[in-house]
C-alpha positions as CSV (number, residue, x, y, z in Angstrom):
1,X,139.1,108.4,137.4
2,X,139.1,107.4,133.7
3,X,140.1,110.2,131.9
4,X,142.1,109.6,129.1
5,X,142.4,113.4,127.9
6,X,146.0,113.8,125.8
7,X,148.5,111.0,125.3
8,X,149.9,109.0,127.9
9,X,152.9,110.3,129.3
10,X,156.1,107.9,130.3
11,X,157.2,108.6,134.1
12,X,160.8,107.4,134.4
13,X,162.2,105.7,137.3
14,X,165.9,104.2,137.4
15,X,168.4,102.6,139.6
16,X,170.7,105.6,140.2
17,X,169.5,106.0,143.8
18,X,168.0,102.9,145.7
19,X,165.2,105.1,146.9
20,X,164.4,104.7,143.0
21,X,164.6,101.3,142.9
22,X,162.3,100.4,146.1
23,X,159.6,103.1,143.5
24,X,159.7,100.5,141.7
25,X,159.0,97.9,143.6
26,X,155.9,99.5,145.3
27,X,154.7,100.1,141.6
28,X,154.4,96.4,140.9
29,X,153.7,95.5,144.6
30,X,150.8,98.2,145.7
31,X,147.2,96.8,144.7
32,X,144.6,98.8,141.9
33,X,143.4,102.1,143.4
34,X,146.3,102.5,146.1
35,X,148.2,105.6,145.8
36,X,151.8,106.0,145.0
37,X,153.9,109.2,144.6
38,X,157.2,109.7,142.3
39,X,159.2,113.0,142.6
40,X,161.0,114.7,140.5
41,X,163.4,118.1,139.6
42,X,161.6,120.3,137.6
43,X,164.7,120.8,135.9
44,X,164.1,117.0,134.8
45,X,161.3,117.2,133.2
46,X,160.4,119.1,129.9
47,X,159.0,122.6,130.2
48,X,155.2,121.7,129.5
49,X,155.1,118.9,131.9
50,X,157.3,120.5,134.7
51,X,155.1,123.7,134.4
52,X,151.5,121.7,134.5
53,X,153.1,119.5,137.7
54,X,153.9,123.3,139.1
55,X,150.3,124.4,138.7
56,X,148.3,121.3,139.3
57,X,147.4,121.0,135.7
58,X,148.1,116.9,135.2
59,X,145.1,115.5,137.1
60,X,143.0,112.6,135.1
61,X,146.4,112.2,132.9
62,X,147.2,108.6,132.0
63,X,151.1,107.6,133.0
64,X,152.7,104.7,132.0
65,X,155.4,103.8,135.3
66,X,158.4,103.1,133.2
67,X,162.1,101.5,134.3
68,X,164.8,102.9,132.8
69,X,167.0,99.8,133.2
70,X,170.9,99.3,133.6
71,X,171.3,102.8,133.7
72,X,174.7,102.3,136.5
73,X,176.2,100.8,133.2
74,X,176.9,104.9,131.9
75,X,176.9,103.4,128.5
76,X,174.1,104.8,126.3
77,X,170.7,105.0,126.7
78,X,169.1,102.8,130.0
79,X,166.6,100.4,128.2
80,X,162.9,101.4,129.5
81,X,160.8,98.6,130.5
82,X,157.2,99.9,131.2
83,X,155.3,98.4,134.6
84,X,152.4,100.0,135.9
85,X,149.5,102.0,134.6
86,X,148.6,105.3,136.8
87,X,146.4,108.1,136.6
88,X,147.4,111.2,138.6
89,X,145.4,112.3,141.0
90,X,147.2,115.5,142.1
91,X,150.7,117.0,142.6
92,X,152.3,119.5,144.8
93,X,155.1,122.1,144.0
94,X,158.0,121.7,146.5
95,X,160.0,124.5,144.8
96,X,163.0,122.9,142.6
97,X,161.4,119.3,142.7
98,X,157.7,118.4,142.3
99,X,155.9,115.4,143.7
100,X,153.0,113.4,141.9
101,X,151.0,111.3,143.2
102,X,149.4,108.4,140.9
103,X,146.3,106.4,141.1
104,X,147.9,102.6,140.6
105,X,145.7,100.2,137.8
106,X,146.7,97.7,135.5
107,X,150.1,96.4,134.9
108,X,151.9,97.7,131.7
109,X,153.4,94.9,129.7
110,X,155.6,95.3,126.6
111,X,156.3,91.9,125.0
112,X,158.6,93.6,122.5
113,X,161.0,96.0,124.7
114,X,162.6,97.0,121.8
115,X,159.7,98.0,120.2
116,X,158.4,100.1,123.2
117,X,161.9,102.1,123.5
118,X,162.3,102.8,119.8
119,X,158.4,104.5,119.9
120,X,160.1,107.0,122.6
121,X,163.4,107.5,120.8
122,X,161.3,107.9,117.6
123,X,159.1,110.4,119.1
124,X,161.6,113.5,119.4
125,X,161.6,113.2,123.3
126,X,164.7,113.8,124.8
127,X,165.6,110.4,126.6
128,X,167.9,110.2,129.1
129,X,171.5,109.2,128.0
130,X,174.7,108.9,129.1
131,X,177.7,111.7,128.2
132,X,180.9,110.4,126.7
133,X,183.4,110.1,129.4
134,X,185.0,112.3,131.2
135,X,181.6,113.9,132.1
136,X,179.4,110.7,132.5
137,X,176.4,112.5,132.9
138,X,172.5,111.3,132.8
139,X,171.0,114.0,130.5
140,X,168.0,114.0,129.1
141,X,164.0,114.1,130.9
142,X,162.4,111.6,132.6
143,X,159.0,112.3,131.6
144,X,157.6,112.5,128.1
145,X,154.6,112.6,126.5
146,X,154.4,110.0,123.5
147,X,151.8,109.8,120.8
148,X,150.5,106.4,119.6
149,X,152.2,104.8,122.8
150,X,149.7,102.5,124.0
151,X,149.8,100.4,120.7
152,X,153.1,98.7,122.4
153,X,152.3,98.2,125.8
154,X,149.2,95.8,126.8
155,X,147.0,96.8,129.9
156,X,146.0,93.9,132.4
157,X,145.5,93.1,136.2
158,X,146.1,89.4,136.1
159,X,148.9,87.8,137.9
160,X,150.2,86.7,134.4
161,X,150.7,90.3,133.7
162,X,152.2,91.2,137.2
163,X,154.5,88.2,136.7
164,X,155.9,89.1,133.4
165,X,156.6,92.7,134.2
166,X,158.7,91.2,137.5
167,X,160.8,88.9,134.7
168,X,161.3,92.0,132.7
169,X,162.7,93.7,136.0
170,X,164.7,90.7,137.1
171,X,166.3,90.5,133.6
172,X,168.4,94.1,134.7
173,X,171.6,94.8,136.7
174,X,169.5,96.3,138.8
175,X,167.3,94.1,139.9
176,X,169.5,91.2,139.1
177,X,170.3,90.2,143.2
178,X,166.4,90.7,144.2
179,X,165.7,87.5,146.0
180,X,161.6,88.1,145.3
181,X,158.7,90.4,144.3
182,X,155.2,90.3,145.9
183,X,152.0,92.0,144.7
184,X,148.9,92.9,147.2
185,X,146.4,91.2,144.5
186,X,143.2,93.4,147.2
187,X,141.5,93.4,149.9
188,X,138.7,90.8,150.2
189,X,135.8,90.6,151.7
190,X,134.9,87.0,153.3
191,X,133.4,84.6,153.3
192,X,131.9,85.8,149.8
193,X,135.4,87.0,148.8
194,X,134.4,89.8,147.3
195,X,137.0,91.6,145.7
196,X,136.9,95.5,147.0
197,X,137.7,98.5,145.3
198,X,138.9,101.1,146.9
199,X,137.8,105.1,146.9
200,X,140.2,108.1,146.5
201,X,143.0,105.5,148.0
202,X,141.2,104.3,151.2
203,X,138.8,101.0,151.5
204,X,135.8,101.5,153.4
205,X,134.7,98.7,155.5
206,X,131.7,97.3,157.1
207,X,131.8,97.0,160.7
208,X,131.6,93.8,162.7
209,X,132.9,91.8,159.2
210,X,136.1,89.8,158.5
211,X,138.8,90.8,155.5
212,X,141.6,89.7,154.2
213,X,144.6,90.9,152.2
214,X,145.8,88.0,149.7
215,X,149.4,88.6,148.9
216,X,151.2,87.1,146.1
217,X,155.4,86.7,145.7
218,X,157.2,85.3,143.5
219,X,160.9,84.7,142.2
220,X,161.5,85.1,138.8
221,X,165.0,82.8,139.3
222,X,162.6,79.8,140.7
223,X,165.3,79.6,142.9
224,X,163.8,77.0,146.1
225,X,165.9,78.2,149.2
226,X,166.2,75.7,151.5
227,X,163.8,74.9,155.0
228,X,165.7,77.3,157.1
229,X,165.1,79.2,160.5
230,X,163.3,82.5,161.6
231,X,166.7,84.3,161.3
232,X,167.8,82.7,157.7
233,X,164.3,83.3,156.0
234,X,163.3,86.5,154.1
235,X,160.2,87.6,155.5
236,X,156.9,90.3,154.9
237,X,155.5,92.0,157.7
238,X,151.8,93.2,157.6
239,X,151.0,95.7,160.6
240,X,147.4,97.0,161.8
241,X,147.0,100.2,162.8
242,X,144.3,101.8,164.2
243,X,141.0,100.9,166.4
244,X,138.5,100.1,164.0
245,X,140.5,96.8,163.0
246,X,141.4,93.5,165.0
247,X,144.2,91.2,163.5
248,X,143.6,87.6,163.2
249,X,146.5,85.6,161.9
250,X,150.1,86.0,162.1
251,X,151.6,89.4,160.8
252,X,154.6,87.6,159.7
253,X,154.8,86.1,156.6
254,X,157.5,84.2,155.6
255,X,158.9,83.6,152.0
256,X,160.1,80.0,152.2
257,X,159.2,79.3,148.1
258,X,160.2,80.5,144.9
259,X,156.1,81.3,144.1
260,X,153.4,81.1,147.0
261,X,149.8,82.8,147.8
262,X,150.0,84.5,151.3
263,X,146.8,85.5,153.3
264,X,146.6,88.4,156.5
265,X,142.8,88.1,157.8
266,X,141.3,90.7,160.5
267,X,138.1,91.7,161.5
268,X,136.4,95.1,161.5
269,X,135.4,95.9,164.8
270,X,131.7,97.2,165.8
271,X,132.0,101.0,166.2
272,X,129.2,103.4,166.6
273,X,131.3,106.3,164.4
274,X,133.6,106.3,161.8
275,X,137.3,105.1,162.5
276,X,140.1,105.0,160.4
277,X,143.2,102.3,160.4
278,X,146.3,101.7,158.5
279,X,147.4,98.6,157.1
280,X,151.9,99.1,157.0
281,X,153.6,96.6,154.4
282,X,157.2,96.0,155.6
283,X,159.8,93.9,153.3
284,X,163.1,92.0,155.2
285,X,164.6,91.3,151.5
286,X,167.5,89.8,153.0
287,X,168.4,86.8,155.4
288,X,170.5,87.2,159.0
289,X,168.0,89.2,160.9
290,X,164.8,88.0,163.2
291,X,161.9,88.8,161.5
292,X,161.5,93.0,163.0
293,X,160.1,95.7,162.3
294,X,163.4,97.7,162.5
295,X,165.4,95.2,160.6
296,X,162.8,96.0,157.5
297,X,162.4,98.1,154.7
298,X,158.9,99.8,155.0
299,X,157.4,99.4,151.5
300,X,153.8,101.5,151.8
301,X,150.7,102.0,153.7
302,X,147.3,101.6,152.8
303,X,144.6,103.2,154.5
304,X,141.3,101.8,155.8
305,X,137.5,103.5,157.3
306,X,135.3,101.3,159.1
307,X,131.9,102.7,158.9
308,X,129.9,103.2,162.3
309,X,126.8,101.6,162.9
310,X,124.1,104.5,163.1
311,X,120.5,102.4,163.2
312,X,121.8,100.0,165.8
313,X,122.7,102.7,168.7
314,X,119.0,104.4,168.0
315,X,117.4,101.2,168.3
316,X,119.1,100.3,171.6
317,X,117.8,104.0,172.8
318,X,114.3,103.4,172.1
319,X,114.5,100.2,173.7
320,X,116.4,101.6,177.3
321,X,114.1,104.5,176.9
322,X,111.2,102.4,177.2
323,X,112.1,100.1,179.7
324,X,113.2,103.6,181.8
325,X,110.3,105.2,180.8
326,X,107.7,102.2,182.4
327,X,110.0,102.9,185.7
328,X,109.7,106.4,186.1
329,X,106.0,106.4,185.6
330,X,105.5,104.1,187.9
331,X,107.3,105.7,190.7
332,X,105.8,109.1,189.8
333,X,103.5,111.6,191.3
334,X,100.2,112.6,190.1
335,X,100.8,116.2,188.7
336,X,101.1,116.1,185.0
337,X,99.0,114.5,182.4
338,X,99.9,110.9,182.1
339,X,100.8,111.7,178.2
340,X,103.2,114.6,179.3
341,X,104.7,112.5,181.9
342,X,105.5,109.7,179.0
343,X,106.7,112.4,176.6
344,X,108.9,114.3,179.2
345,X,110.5,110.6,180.9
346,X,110.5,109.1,177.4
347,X,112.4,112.2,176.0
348,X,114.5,112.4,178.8
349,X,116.0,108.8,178.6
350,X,115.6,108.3,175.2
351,X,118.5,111.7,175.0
352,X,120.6,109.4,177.8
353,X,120.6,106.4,175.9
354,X,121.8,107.7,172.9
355,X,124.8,110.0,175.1
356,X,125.8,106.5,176.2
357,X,125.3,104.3,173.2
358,X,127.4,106.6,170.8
359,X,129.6,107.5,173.5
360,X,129.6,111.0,173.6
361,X,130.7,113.9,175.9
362,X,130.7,117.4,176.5
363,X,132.8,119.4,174.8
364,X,135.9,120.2,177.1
């Protein structure tokens, strides 16, 4: 999807709810060509964007994933540091609220903050901003369309990039007690490590081949805990879903470093059709708990086909059919012509290789 049709349009997330804030953290976290989804009031959006989310009329638009920072202050306007680079992909109308769903790419990085929020201010868009007390109300939209944006944001996919837009994050209230961020830098093919891109949000894999997900975290605080036990550490948890793929190192990973590079490998296995798995990111962002699934926050999935081998299955029903074929012929009456003997045997097992190679049944 590279459709840059129309000015990119700023998608505000904040720290009001703490569903908002773990957005967030899947925006910077979830690797190139995953899919992520933000919801949103219609009522909190302006008219022409709420009405095109309503109709499905955003698809190929470029969105800049943007923080509105320190907005639990209720002083002013939250300070909007941009992070991630999406392009929708499709949304849904859920009556008052509407959910989009994004296309993840590069990292958005604003080296002058200031500069990025004054070119929405400055752009007649109604920001959100806090009432004077005694309302202290958030008014304003959280989405809005902003020409000549892009000339204060820089696009990159290099850790540099993913590392400055974590500062950026770490630098705010709301943020400030998050003890790390990670990013899933892709799925790699070894022993080549061959970086792989995935298609309408799912990889497809090669059967009988081993992958690995490289997995980066890092503090901004360089803060060094000390060596501590299983229960005292923070931890990630990478589960494998599915039959088409076999783990083969831990699924724990354990965050004993202020900056490390982390590694889950598996193996495709060798199916005849099609499967699909699912590859389940969990976070434990805080110590006192054994690393477990139900002691963790479950950050996002990403999905995985494992093509079938289709020549290999024929191949092994020629071969069985011949070797079958030679048998029946040999133990069979004179009463056909030896050629419609070989075609009827040879057709016959060739048929009851292939049932048993692929696996398949009758209908029930």
């Amino acid at each position: 999807m590279n459709s840059h049709r129309g000015h990119p349009i700023a998608f505000l997330s904040s720290g009001l709810r703490t569903q908002y804030l773990e957005d967030m953290i899947r925006a910077t976290a979830m690797p190139a060509g995953a899919h992520l989804r933000f919801r949103y009031r219609k009522k909190d959006l302006p008219g022409p964007i709420s009405d095109a989310a309503s109709r499905n009329k955003l698809v190929g638009r470029e969105a800049v994933l943007t923080f509105a920072a320190d907005a639990k202050r209720k002083i002013g306007e939250p300070t909007p540091i941009p992070c991630r680079i999406g392009y929708v992909v499709k949304t849904r109308d859920a009556g008052e609220y509407v959910v989009i769903y994004f296309e993840l790419r590069e990292y958005a990085v604003a080296d002058d903050l200031p500069a990025f929020r004054s070119a929405l201010s400055k752009s007649g868009c109604d920001f959100p901003t806090w009432t004077a007390p005694p309302d202290e109300k958030l008014k304003g939209m959280f989405a809005h369309e902003v020409p000549g944006l892009r000339d204060f944001y820089e696009k990159s996919l290099s850790n540099d990039a993913w590392q400055k837009v974590v500062t950026q994050l770490k630098a705010t209230l709301d943020f400030a007690a998050e003890p790390f961020f990670y990013r899933v830098e892709g799925l790699f093919e070894l022993p080549d490590e061959d970086l792989l891109q995935p298609t309408s949000g799912a990889y497809s894999l090669r059967p009988s081949c081993s992958y690995e997900f490289r997995v980066l975290h890092f503090d901004p605080g360089d803060v060094s805990p000390p060596i501590q036990t299983m229960r005292q550490s923070l931890w990630l948890i990478v589960e494998i879903e599915g039959r088409g793929m076999e783990r083969l190192t831990s699924a724990m990973l354990p965050i004993e470093s202020p900056y490390d590079v982390k590694c889950v490998e598996f193996r495709s296995h060798s199916l005849t059709t099609q499967e699909r798995s699912l590859v389940t990111f969990y976070r434990i962002p805080a110590p006192g708990v054994a690393p477990a699934i139900e002691d963790s926050v479950r950050d996002f999935d990403l999905r995985l086909e494992v093509r079938g081998h289709r020549l290999r299955p024929i191949a092994v029903g020629l071969f069985i059919g011949v070797l079958l074929t030679a048998q029946q012929l040999v133990a069979m009456k004179q009463g056909l012509e030896l050629w419609q003997q070989v075609v009827a045997i040879f057709t016959a097992s060739f048929a009851a290789a292939i049932v048993a190679a692929f696996g398949l049944r009758k209908p029930s």
